[in-house]
N, C-alpha and C positions, 0 to 999 in steps of 0.2 A: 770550293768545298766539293767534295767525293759524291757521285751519285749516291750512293749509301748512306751517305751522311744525310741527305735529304730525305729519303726515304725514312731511315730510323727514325730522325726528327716527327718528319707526317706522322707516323702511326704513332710513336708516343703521343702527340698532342690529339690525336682522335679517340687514343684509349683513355687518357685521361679526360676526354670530354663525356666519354660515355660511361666510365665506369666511376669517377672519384670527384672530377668537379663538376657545378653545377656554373658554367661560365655564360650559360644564357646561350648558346648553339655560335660562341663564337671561335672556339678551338675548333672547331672542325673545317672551318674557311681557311680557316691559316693551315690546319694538319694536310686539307687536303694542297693548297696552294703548295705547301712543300713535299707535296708527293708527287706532282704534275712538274716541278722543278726539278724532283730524280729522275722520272724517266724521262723528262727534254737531254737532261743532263747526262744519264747512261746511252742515249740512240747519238743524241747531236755530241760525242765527245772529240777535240774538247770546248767549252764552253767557260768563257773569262768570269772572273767570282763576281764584277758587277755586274754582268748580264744577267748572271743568276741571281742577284742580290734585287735586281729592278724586276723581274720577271716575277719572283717571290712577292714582291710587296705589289707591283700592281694586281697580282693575280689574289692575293688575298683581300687587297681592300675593293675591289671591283665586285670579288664573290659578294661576299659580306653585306656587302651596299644596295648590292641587285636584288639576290636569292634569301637573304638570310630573314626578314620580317617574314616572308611568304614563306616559309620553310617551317618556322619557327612556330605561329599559326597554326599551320596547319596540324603540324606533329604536336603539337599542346592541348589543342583545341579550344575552346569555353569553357570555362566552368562553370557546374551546372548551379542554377542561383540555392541559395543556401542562405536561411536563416539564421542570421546572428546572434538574433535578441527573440523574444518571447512576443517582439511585436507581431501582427498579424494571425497569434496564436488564437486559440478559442479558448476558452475555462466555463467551467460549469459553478454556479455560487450557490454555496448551501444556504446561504442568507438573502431576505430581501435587500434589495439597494435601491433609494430612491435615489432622483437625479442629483449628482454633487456630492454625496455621502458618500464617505468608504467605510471600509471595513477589511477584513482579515482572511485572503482564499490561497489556496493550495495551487500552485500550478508547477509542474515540469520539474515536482518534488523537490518544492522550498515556497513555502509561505512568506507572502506580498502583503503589501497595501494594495486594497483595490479600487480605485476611485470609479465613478459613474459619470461620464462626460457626455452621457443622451440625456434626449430628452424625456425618455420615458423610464418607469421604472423598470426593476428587473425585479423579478419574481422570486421565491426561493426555489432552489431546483432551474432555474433557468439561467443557456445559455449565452455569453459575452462573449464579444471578439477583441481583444488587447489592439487597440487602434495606437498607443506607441506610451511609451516609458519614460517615467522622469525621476533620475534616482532608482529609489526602490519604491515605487509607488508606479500601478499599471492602468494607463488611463483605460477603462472599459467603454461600450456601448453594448446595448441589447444587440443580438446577435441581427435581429430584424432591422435594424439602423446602422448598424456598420457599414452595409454599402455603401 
């Protein structure tokens, strides 16, 4: 294959790495391994199509294998934690709730069942901390017990 041909290739698969697929940071091992195969290919010419052929694949599976989780990492980063669910949340209850009882509260604009899974009651006006979800029903504790 033609230097050019290599190169066109490279850059195709790094523009389509960056601009249209989402192939997980692996075109870009391979675009560039066939970019570093053109210009072996345009300086060392000429150059037999298997040498270019093994030079291409070890130089992409090599990259890939080495660079690409740490690459990958880093340009992604963490994501930052994110609540899923309403667990963890706080709610304020219009109604008393003793322990075990539920009733009917507003939270994150849609009305729940709210169960009481402390040991103490909750007062009207006082707030709960959504300690975790079953259904549609949110097991509460006084805000003071939740810890």
């Amino acid at each position: 294959m033609s230097w050019w041909g290599w190169v066109i290739g490279g850059a195709v698969l790094l523009g389509a790495e960056l601009a249209f697929v989402d192939a997980q940071f692996y075109l870009v091992f391979i675009g560039s391994a066939a970019l570093v195969v053109g210009l072996i290919t345009g300086i060392f010419s000429p150059v037999s199509e298997w040498v270019q052929w093994s030079i291409f694949a070890v130089l992409a599976i090599v990259s890939m294998v080495t660079f690409r989780s740490r690459i990958y990492d880093r340009l992604r980063g963490h994501p930052p934690n994110v609540r899923t669910g309403p667990a963890g949340g706080v709610l304020t209850l219009a109604v008393a709730l003793a322990p075990g009882e539920t009733c009917q509260a507003e939270h994150g604009g849609t009305y729940w069942t709210v169960r009481n899974d402390g040991s103490a009651p909750i007062a009207p006006g006082g707030r709960a901390r959504i300690v975790s979800v079953q259904g549609l029903t949110l097991a509460v504790r006084p805000e003071s017990q939740a810890g």
